[in-house]
C-alpha positions as CSV (number, residue, x, y, z in Angstrom):
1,X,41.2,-0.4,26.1
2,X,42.5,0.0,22.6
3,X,40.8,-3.3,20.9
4,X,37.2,-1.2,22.3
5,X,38.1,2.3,20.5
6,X,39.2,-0.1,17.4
7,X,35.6,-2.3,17.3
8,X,34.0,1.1,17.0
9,X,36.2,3.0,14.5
10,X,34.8,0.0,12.3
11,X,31.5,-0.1,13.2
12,X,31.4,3.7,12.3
13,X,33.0,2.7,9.2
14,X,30.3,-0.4,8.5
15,X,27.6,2.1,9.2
16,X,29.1,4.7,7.2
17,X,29.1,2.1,4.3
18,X,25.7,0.9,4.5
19,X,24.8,4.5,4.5
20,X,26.2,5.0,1.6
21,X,24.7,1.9,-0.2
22,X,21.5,3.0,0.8
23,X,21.1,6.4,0.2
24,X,22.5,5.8,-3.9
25,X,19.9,2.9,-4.2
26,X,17.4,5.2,-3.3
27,X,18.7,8.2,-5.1
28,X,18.5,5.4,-8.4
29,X,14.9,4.6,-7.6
30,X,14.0,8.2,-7.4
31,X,15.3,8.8,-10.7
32,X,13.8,5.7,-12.3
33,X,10.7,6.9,-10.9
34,X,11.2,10.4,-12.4
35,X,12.0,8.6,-15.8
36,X,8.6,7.1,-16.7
37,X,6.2,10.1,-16.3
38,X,9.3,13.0,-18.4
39,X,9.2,10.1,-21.4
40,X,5.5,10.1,-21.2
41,X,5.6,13.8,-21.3
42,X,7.6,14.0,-24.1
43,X,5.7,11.2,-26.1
44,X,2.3,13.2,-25.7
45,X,3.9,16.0,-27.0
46,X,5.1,14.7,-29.9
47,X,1.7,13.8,-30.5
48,X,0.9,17.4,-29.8
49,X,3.2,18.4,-32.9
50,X,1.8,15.8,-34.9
51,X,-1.8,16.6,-35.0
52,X,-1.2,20.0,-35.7
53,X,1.2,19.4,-38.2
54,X,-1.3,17.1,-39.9
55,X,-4.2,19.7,-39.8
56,X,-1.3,22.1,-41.3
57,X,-0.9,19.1,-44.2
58,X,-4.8,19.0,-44.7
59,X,-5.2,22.4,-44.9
60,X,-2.9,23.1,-47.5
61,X,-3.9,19.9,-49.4
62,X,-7.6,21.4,-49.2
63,X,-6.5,25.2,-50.5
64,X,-3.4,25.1,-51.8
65,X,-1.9,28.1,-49.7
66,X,0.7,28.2,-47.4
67,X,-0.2,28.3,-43.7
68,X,1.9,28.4,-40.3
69,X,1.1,27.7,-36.5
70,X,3.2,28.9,-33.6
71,X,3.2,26.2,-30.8
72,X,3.9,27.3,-27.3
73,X,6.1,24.5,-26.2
74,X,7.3,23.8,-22.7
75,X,10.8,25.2,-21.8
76,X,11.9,21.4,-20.6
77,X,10.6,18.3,-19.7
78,X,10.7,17.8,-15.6
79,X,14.2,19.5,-15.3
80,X,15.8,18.2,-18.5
81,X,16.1,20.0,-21.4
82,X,14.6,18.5,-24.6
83,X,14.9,17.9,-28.6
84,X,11.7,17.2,-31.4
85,X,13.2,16.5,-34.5
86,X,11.1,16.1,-38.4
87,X,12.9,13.6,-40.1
88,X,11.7,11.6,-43.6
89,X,13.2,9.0,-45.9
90,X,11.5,7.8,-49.1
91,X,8.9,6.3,-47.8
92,X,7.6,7.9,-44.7
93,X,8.1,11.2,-42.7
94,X,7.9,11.1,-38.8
95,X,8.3,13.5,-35.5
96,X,11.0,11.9,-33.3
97,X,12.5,13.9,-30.2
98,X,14.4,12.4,-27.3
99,X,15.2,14.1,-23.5
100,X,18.6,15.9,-23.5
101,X,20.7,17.8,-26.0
102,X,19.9,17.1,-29.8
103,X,22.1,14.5,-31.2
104,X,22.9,12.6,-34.7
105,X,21.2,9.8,-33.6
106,X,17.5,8.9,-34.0
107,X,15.1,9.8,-30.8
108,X,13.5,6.7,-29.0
109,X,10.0,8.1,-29.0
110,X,8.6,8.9,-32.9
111,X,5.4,9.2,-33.9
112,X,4.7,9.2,-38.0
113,X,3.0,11.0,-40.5
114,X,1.3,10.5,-43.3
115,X,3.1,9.7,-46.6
116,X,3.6,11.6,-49.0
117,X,5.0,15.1,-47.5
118,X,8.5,16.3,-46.8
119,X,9.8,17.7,-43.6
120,X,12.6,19.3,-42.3
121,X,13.4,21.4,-39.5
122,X,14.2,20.9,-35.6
123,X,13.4,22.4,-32.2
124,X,15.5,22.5,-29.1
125,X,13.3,23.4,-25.9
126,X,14.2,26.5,-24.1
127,X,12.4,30.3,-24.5
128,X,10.9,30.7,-27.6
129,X,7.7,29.4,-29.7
130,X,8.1,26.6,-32.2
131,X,6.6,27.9,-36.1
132,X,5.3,25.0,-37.6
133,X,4.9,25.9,-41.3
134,X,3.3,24.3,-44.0
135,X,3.4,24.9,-48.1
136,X,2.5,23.2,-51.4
137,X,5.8,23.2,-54.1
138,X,4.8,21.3,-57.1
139,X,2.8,18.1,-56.3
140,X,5.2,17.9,-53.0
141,X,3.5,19.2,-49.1
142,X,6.3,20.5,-47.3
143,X,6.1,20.6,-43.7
144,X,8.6,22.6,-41.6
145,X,9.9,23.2,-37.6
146,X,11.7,25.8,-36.6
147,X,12.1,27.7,-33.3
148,X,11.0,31.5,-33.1
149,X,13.5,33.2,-30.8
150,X,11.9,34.8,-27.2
151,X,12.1,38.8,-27.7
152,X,14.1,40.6,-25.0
């Protein structure tokens, strides 16, 4: 009688094994299937950001004035928070932004603008408008995010 309770003690342990194996794999294919449409999200919205911030470049090339656009941004991306980042060297400026908490490093998804301008300035997603702003100093086009607080 005790070699039958023993065979299944250890099938309840196989079976709670297997179980287990199971239910992470498909835990990890949920999340890979989550993945693909968030970085997609975050891509078109960089592209978002872009255009506007080039019709903000062309404006102020065309009348030399200074002009600003508040963008209502989403508050995340799926359930993950989110970072858009303006970054420049020399040679050419670009939007870059990433899922998760801004970092040092450079985002995966970047999307450039044209040369010639200078931008600075980054946005964390949460409450609150981004102010995309726009002026002329010298022969130099400066473009600029920053994030307009939510009023209480």
């Amino acid at each position: 009688m005790p070699t039958h309770a023993a065979s299944h003690i250890y099938s309840f342990f196989g079976l709670t094994v297997i179980s287990c194996i199971l239910i992470s794999s498909f835990s990890a294919f949920a999340i890979n299937l989550q993945a693909g449409p968030e970085q997609l999200h975050l891509t078109n919205l960089l592209k978002h950001v872009a255009s506007k911030g080039c019709e903000l470049v062309a404006f102020t090339t065309i009348t030399n004035s200074t002009s600003a656009e508040i963008l209502d941004l989403p508050t995340s991306i799926g359930s993950k928070p989110y970072w858009i980042r303006l970054n420049n060297l020399s040679s050419s400026a670009w939007i870059e932004g990433s899922l998760g908490v801004i970092h040092g490093n450079p985002g995966p998804a970047r999307i450039y603008l044209p040369n010639g301008i200078a931008v600075t300035g980054n946005y964390s997603g949460g409450f609150g408008s981004a102010i995309l702003r726009c002026h002329r100093q010298g022969s130099t086009i400066y473009l600029t995010l920053t994030k307009r607080e939510a009023l209480s």
